[in-house]
N, C-alpha and C positions, 0 to 999 in steps of 0.2 A: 384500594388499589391506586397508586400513585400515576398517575399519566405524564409522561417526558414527551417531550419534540425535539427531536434532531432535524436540525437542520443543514442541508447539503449542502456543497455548490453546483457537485456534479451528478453527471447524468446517474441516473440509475445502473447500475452494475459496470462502471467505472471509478476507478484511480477508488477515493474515502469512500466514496456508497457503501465496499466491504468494509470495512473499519465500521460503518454507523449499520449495515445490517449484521455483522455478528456478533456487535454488543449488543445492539436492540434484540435479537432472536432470545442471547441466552437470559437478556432481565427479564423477559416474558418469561422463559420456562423457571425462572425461580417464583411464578406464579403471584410476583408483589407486584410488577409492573406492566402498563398498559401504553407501548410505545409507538408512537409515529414517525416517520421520517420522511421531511419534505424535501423533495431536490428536484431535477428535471428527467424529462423523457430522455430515453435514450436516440428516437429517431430525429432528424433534421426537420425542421420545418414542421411540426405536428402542433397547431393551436388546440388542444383539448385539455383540460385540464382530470386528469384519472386518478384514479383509487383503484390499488389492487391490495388485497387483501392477501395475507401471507399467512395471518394467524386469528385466531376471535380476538386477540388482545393484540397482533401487530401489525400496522399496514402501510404502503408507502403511497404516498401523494406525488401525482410528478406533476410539475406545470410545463407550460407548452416550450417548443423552443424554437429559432429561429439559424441555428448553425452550432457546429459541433467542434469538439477539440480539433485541429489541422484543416476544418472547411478553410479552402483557398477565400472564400468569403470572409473578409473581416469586418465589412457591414452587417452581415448576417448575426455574427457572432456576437458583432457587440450592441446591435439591435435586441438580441434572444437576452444578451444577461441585463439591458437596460428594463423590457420586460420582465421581466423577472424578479427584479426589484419590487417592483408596484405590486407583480401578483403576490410574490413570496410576502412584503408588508402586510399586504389584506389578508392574506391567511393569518399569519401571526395575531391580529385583533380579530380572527374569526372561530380558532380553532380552540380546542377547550384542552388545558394542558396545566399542569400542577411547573415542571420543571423545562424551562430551554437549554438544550444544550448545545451551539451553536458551533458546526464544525468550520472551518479553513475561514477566520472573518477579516481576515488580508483581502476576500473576495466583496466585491457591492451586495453582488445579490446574498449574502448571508450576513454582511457587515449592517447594511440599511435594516432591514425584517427587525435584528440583533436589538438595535438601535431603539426601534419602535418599539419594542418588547418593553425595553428599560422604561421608555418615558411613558407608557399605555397601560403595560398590563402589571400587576403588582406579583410577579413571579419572580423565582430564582432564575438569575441566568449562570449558568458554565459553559466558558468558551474554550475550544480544542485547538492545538497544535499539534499537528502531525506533518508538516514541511515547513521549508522556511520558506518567507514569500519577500520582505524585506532588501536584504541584501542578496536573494536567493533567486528566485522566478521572476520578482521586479526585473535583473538582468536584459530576459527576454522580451520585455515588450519595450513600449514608446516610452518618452522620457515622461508623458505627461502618467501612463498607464501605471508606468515605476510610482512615479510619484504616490500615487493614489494607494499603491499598495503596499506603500510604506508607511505612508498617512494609516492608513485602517488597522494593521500590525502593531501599529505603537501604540493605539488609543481606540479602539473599540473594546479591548477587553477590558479598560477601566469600567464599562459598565458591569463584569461580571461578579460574582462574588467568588468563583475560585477557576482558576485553567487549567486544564487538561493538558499534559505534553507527550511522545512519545517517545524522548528521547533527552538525552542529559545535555546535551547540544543546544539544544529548544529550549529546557529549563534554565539553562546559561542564561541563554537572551531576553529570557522574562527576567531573568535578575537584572540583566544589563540595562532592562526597560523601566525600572524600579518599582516594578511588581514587588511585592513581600513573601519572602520565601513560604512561608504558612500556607499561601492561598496557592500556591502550585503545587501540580501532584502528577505524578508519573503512571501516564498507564499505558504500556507498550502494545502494539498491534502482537495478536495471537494464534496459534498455530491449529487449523480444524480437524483436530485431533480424532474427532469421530466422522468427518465425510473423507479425510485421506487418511488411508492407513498402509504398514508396511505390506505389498505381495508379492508373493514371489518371482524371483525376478527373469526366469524363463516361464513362465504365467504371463507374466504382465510382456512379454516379448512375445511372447505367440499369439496374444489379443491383437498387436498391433502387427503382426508381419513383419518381426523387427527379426533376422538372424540370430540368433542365442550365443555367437560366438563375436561379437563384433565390439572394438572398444566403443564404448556408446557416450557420450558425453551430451548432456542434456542443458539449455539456456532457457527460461522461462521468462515470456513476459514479452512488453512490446515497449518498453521506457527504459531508456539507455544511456539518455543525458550527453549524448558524444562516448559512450565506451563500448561501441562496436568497435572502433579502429582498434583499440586496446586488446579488444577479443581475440578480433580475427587474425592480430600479428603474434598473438601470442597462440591460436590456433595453428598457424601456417607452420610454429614452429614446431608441435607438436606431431603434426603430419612428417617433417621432413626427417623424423626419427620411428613414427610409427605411421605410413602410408594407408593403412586401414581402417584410423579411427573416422571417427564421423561425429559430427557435430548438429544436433538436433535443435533448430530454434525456434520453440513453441508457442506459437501468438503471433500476432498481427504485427511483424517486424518491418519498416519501414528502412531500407539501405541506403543510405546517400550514395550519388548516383560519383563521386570522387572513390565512396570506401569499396562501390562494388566494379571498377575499374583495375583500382591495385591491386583488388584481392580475386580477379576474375578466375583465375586457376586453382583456386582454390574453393569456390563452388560445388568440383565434382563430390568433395566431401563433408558437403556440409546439406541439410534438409531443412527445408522453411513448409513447417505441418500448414501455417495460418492458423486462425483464430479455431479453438477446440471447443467442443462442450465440457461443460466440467466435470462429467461423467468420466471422461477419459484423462482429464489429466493424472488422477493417482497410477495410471498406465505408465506413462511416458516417464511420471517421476523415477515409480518402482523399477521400471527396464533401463536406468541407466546406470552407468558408472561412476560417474562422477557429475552433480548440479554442478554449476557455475554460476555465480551472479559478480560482475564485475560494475566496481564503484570508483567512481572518480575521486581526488581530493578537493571535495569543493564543499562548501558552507550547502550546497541540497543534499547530495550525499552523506554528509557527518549528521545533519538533522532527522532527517527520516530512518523510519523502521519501514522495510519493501512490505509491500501484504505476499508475497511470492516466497520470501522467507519464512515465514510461517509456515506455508506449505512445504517449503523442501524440510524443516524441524518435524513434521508430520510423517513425512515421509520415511522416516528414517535410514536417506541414503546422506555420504560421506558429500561437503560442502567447500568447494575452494570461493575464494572471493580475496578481497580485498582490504588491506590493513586500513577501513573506514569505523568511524562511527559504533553505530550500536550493533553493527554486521560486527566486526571485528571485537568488539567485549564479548557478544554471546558466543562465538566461534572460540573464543579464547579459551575463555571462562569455560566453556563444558568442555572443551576437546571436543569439537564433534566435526570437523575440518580444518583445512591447512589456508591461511593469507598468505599474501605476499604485498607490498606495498604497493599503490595506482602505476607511480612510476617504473617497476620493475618487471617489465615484460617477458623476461625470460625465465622468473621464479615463477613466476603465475604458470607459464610454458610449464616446466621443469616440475611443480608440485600436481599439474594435470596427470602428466604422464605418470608420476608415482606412484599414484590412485591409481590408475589405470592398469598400471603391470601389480598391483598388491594387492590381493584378494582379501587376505586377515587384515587391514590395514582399511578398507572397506568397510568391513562387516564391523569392525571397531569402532569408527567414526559413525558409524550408521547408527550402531544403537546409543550411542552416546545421544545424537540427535533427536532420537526419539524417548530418549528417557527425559530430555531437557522440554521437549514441546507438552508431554503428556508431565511432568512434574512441576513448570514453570510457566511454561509459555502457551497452556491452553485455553482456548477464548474463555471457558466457563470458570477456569483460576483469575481471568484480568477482568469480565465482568462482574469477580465476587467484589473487587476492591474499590469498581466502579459502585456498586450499586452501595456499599460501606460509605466511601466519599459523601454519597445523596445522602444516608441515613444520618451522618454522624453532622452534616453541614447543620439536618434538618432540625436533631437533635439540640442542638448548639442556638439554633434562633429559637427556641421555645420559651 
């Protein structure tokens, strides 16, 4: 049985943790693989270092942390990933692991461990992209923080022997970083085909007390990159043709206090559920009329695959979004919803309401969606190609 280590940057059931628990979950159940994944606690300020056990063969390690994504502390935070470092490196020369697979290593605390892996332990390393951090997320911090994360992005994966990307945008930039096409491989975040599935959709509104007759339009997730204004303008205009609908924004949504001034009238039609169990979210998917994920035109948006998308492909309801990235080839490519371009507020508008007023038009997109997540896009089809990657590298150094 082959033992992997994923390594995180983030806390436990945020942002990649899904990415590294639902390929770790399904290499386990192909019964070859024995996997770990180290990253942080989820809570602020918890010095402990835990083991929970998920499976006999998979289990997450979190070390302690000092401050969290948005803590107004930035002492805290950069205390907790300076920590972090030191402990994640000692794990790496403590834990016993055949293969590192090192996710987001634009980060210290996965770039350094990475690092010491290469020159300590005589393992394979595979290092993952699934955002851009570079020219992407550097943006948002200090000049010297950019720096650092552009530094680690161009030159910590030279230690690996192949990278992981989720998107053809990512695999550009490894070419652009003169990586060798060979040692890059494409393995897109995947849709959990078996914990969401399509129900019906006065079922799944009378779980929730949702009206069965109400245009329902559903937003998921709490990362928005600046495209709430985009949303809500393009909301307001959907209201001022159909006063009824409602807009449903599921998770932990933060409103700049500019976007919920302009948009204060328009409030009365929109619902902020807060953060769900995951138990209900195939509820809230299933009871709507139309998902929405709205994406910006920016170098994070074109690079990423959302984990959110996967679940609306699950769900098999009809998907408006944005002519971005790898949202806009999959949406393309099956038919399974309608784009409109970042800048075009009024199509984005004008293709909600379509959905909305078109029932066959619905149920067409819908199963298209779910024919593409259970055909293509299910974690146990993108964990087959990952665990193929490991077999055929392994093969290859014999």
């Amino acid at each position: 049985m082959r033992k992997v280590l994923f390594l995180n940057h983030n806390p436990a059931g945020f942002g990649t943790y899904y990415r590294c628990f639902s390929l770790g979950k399904h290499l386990v159940q192909r019964g070859e693989y024995d996997v770990t994944i180290l990253c942080s606690r989820e809570r602020k300020f918890d010095f402990k270092i835990s083991t929970r056990l998920i499976d006999e063969n998979f289990r997450v390690i979190m070390l302690p942390t000092t401050g969290f994504y948005g803590d107004s502390s930035k002492v805290g935070f950069y205390l907790g990933h300076l920590m972090r470092v030191f402990l994640g490196s000692n794990q790496i020369l403590r834990l016993d692991y055949d293969i590192l697979h090192s996710f987001a290593v634009a980060q210290p605390t996965t770039a350094v461990p990475t690092v010491v892996s290469s020159f300590f332990r005589d393992k394979p390393i595979f290092v993952d992209w699934d955002d851009a951090w570079g020219d992407g997320f550097a943006e948002y911090h200090s000049l010297l923080v950019g720096k650092i994360l552009r530094y680690l992005e161009r030159n910590v994966p030279r230690v690996a022997q192949k990278i992981t990307v989720v998107s053809e945008c990512l695999e550009q930039r490894a070419l652009d970083y003169s990586f060798k096409r060979e040692d890059i491989v494409r393995i897109p975040n995947g849709a959990d085909v078996d914990a969401i599935k399509p129900l019906a959709k006065g079922k799944a509104r009378r779980h929730l007390g949702i009206d069965e007759d109400l245009p329902m339009i559903v937003s998921m997730g709490h990362t928005y990159m600046g495209n709430l204004e985009m949303l809500f303008e393009a909301f307001s205009r959907v209201v001022s043709r159909s006063s009824s609908a409602k807009l449903f924004m599921v998770g932990g949504v933060e409103v700049p206090c500019e976007v919920e001034k302009k948009h204060k009238n328009l409030f009365r039609n929109m619902i902020f559920t807060g953060e769900q169990r995951f138990e209900k979210i195939p509820y809230y998917l299933s009871a709507a009329d139309v998902l929405v994920l709205p994406m910006g035109d920016s170098i994070i948006e074109k690079a990423r695959w959302p984990i959110r998308f996967g679940d609306y492909l699950a769900s098999g309801q009809p998907i408006v979004s944005n002519a971005v990235g790898e949202v806009k080839r999959v949406i393309e490519e099956e038919k399974c919803g309608l784009t409109a371009s970042p800048s075009d507020v009024e199509k984005f508008s004008q293709i909600m309401l379509e959905l909305l007023k078109d029932k066959g038009l619905q149920k067409q997109l819908g199963k298209a969606a779910r024919r593409a997540a259970e055909e293509k896009y299910s974690w146990s089809k993108i964990t087959g190609n990952l665990a193929k990657l490991y077999e055929e590298f392994d093969r290859s150094e014999r």
